[in-house]
N, CA, C and O atoms as CSV, one atom per row, in Angstrom:
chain,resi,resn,atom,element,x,y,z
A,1,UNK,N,N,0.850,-1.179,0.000
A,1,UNK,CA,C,0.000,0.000,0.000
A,1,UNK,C,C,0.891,1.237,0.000
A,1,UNK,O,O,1.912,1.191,0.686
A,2,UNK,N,N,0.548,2.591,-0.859
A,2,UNK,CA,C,1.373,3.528,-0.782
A,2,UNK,C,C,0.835,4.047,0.466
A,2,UNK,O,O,-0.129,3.741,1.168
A,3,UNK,N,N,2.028,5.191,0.545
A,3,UNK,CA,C,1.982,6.357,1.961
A,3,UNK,C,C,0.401,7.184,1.261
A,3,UNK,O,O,-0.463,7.271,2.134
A,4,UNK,N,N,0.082,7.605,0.245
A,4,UNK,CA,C,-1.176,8.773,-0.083
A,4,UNK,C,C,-2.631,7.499,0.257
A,4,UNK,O,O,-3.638,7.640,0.950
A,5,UNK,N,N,-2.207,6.448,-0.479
A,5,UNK,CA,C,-3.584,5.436,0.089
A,5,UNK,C,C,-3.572,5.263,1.167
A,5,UNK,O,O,-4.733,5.215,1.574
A,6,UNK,N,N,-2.564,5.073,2.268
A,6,UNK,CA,C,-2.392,4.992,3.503
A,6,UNK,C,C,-2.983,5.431,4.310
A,6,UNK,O,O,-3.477,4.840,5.270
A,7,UNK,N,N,-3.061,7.305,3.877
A,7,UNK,CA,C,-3.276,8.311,4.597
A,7,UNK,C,C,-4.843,8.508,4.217
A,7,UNK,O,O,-5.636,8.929,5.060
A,8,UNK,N,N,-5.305,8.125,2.678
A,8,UNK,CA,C,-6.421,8.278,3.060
A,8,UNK,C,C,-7.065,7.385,4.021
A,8,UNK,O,O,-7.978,7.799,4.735
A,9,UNK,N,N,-6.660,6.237,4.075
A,9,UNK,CA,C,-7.353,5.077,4.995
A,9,UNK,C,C,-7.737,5.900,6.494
A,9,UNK,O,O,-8.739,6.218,7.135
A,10,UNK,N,N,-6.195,6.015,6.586
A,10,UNK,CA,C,-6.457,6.588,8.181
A,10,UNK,C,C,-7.619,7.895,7.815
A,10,UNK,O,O,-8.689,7.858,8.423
A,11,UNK,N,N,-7.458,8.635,7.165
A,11,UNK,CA,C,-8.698,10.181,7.238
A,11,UNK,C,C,-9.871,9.397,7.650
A,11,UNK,O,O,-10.588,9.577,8.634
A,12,UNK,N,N,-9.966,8.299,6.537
A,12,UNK,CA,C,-11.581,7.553,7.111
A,12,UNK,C,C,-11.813,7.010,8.132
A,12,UNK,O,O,-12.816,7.217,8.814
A,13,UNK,N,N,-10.722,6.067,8.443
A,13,UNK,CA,C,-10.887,5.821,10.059
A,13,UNK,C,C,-11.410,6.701,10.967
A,13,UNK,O,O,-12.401,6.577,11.687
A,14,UNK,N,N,-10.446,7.822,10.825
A,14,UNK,CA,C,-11.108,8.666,11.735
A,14,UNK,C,C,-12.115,9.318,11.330
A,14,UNK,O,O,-13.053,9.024,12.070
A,15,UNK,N,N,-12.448,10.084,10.512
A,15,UNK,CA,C,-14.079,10.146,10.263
A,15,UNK,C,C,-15.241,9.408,10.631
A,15,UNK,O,O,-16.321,9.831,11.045
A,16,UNK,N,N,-14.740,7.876,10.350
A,16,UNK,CA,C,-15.715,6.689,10.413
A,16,UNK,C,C,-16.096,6.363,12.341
A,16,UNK,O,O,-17.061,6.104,13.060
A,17,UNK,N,N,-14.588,6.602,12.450
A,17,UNK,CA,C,-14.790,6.867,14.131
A,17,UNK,C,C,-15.649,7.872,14.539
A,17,UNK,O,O,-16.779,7.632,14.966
A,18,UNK,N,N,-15.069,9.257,14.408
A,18,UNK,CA,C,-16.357,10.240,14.912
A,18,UNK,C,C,-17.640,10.200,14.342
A,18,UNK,O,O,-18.564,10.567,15.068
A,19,UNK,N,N,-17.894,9.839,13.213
A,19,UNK,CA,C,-19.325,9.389,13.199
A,19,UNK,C,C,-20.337,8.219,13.616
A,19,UNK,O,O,-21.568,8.197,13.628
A,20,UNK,N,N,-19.362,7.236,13.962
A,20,UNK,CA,C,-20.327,6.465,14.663
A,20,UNK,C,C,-19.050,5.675,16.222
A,20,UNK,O,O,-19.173,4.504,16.580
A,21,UNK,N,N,-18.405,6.260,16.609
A,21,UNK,CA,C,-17.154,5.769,18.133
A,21,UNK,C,C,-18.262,6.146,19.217
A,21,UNK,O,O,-17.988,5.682,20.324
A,22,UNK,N,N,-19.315,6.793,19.170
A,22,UNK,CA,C,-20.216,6.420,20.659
A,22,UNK,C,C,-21.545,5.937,20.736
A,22,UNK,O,O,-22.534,6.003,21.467
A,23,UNK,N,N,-21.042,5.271,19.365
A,23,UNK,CA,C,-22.812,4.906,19.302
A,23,UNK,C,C,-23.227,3.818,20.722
A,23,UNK,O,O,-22.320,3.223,21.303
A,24,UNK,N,N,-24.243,3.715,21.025
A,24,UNK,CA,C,-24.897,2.735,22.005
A,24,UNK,C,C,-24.779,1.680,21.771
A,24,UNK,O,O,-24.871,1.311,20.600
A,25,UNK,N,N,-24.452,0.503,23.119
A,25,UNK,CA,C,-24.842,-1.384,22.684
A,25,UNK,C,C,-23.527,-2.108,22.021
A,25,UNK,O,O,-23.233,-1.948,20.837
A,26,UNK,N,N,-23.121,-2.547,22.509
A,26,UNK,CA,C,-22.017,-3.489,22.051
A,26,UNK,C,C,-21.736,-3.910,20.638
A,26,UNK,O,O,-20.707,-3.886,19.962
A,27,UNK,N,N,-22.867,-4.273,20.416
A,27,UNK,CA,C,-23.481,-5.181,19.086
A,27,UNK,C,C,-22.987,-3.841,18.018
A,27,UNK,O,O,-22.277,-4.171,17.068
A,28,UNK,N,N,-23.211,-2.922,18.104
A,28,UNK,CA,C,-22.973,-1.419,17.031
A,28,UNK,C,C,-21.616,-1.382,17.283
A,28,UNK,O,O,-20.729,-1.485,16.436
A,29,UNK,N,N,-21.405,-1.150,19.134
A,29,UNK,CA,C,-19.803,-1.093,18.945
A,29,UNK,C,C,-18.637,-2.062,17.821
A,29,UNK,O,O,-17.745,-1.800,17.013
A,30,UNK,N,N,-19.226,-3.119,18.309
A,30,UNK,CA,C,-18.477,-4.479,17.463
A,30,UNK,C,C,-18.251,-3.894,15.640
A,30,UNK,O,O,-17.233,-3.730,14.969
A,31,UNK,N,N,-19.511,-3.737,15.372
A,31,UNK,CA,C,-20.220,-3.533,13.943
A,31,UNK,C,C,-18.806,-2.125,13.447
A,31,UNK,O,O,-18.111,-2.256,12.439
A,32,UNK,N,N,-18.715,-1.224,14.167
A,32,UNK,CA,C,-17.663,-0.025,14.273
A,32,UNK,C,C,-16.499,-0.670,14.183
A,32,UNK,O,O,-15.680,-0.141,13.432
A,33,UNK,N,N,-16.122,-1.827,14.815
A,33,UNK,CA,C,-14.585,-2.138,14.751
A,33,UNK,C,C,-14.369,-3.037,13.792
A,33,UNK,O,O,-13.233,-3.196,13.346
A,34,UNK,N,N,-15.386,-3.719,13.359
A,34,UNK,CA,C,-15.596,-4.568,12.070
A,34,UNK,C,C,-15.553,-3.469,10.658
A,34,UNK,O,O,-14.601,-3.621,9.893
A,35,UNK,N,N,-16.035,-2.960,10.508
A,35,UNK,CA,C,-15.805,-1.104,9.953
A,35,UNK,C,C,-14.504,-0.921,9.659
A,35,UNK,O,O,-14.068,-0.799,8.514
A,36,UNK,N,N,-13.907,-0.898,10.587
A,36,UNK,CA,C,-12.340,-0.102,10.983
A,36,UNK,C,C,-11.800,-0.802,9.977
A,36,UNK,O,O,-11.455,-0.286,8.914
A,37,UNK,N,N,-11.683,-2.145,10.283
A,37,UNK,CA,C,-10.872,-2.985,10.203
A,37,UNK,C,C,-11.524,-3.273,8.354
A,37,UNK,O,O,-10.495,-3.798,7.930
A,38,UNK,N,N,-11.934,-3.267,7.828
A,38,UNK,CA,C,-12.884,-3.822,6.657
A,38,UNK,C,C,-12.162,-2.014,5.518
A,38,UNK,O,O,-11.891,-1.930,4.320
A,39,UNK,N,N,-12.106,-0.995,6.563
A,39,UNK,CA,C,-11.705,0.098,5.977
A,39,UNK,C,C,-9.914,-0.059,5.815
A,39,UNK,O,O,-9.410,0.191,4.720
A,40,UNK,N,N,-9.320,-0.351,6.613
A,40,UNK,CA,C,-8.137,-0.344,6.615
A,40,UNK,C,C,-7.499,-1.266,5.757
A,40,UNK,O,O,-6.674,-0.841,4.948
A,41,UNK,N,N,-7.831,-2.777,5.837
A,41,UNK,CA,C,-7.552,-3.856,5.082
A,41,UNK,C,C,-8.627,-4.162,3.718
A,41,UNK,O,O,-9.843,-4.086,3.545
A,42,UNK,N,N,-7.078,-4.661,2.625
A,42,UNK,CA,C,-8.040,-5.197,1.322
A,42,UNK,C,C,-8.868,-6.288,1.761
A,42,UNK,O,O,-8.629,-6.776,2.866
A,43,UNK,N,N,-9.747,-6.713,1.103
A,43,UNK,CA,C,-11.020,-7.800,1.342
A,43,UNK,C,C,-9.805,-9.073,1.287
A,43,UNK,O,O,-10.030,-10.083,1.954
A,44,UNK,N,N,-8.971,-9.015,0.756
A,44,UNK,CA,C,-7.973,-10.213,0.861
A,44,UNK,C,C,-7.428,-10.419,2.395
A,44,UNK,O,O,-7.564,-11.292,3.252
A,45,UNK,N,N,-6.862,-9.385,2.317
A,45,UNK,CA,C,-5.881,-9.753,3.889
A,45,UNK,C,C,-7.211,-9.578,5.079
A,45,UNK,O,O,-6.971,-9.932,6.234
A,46,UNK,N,N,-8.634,-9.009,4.726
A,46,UNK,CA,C,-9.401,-9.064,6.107
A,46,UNK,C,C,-9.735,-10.601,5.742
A,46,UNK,O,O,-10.098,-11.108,6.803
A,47,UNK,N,N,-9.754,-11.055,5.261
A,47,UNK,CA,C,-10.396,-12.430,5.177
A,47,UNK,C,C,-8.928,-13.253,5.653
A,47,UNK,O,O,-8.761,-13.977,6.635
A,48,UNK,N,N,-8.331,-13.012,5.001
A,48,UNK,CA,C,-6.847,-13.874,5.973
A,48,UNK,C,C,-6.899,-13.509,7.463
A,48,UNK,O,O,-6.665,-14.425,8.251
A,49,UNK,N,N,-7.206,-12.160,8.006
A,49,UNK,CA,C,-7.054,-11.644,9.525
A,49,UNK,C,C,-8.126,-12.451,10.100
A,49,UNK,O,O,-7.865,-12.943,11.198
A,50,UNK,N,N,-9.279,-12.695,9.598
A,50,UNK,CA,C,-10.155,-13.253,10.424
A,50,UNK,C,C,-10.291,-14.483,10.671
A,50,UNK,O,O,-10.904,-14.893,11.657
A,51,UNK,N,N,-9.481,-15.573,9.407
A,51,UNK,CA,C,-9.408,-16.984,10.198
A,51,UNK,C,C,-7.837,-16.808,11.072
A,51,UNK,O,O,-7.496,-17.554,11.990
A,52,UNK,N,N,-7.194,-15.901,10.655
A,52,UNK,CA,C,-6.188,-15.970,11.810
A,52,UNK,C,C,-6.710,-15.990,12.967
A,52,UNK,O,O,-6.336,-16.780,13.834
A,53,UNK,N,N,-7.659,-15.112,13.141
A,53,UNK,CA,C,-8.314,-14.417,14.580
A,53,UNK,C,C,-8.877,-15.954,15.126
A,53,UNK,O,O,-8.417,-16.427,16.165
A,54,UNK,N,N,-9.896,-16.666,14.338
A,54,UNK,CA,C,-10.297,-18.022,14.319
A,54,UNK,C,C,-9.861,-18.791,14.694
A,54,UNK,O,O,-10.221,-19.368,15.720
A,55,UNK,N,N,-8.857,-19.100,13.951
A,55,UNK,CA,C,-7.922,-20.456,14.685
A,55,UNK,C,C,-7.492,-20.162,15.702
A,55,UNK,O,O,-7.414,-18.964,15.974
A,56,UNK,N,N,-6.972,-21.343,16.817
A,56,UNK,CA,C,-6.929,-21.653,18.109
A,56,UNK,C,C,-6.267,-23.175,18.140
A,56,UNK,O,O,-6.035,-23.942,17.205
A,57,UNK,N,N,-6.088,-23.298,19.308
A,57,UNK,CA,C,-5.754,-24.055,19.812
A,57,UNK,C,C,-6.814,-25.780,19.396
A,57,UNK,O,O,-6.332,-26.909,19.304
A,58,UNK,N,N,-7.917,-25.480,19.272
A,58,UNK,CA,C,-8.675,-26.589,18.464
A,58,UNK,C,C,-9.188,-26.591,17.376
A,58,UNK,O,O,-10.206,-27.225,17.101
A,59,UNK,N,N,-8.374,-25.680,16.387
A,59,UNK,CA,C,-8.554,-25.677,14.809
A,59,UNK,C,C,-8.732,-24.356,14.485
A,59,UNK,O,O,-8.390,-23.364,15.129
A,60,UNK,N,N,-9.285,-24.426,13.453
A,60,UNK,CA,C,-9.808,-22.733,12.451
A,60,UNK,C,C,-10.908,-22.491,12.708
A,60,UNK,O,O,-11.410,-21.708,11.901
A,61,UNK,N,N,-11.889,-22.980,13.907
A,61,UNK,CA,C,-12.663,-22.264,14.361
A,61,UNK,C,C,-12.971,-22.177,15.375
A,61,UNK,O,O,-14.151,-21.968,15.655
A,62,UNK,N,N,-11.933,-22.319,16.384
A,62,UNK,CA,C,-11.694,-22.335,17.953
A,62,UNK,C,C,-12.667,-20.753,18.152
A,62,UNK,O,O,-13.818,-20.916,18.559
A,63,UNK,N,N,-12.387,-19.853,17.981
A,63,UNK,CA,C,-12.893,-18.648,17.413
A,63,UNK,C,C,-13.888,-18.431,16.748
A,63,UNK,O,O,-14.403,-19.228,15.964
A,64,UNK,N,N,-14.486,-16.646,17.146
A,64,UNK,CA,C,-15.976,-16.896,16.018
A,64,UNK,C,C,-15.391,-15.049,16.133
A,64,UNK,O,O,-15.095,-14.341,17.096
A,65,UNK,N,N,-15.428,-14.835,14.815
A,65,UNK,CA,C,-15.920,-12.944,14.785
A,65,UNK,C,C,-16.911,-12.586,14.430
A,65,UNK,O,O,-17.442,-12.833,13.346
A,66,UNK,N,N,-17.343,-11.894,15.370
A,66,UNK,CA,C,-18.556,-11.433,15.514
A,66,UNK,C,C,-18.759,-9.727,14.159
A,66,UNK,O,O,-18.196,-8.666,14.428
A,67,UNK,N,N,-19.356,-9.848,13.270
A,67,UNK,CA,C,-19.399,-8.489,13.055
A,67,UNK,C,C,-20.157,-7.305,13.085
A,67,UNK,O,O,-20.416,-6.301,12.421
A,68,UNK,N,N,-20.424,-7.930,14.267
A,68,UNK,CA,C,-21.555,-6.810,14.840
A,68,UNK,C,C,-23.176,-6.254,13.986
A,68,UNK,O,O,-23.794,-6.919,13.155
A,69,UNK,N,N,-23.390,-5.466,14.285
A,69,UNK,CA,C,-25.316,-4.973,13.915
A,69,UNK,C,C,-25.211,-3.752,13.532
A,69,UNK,O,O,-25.032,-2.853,14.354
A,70,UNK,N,N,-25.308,-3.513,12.159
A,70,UNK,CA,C,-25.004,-1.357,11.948
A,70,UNK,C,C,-26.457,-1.162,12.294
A,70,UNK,O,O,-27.436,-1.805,11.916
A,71,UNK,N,N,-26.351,0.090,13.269
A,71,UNK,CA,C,-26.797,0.755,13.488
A,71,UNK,C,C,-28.427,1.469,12.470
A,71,UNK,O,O,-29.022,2.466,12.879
């Protein structure tokens, strides 16, 4: 990824943060960091991050990600 795509990522992050970083209920919170993360990473490497996140100690789905409820 270049430094100018980079930087836009982060602008949105944070945008994406102040428009929805206090929303109410877990379930939205989650949905926000699922967001983040979906903004920052290509659809390639979030799909690699999330069976990383997955696997465990009793396979590739010791783990579950949750991606939360938009608002």
């Amino acid at each position: 990824m270049d430094n100018e795509n980079s930087i836009k990522r982060i602008g949105r992050v944070i945008d994406f943060i102040y428009m929805w970083g206090g929303i109410d209920g877990g379930h939205h919170k989650q949905w926000v960091l699922d967001q983040i993360l979906r903004i920052l990473m290509t659809e390639d490497i979030y799909k690699k991050w999330i069976a990383a996140f997955c696997d465990g100690e009793e396979g590739p789905n010791t783990y579950s990600w949750d991606e939360g409820i938009a608002p």
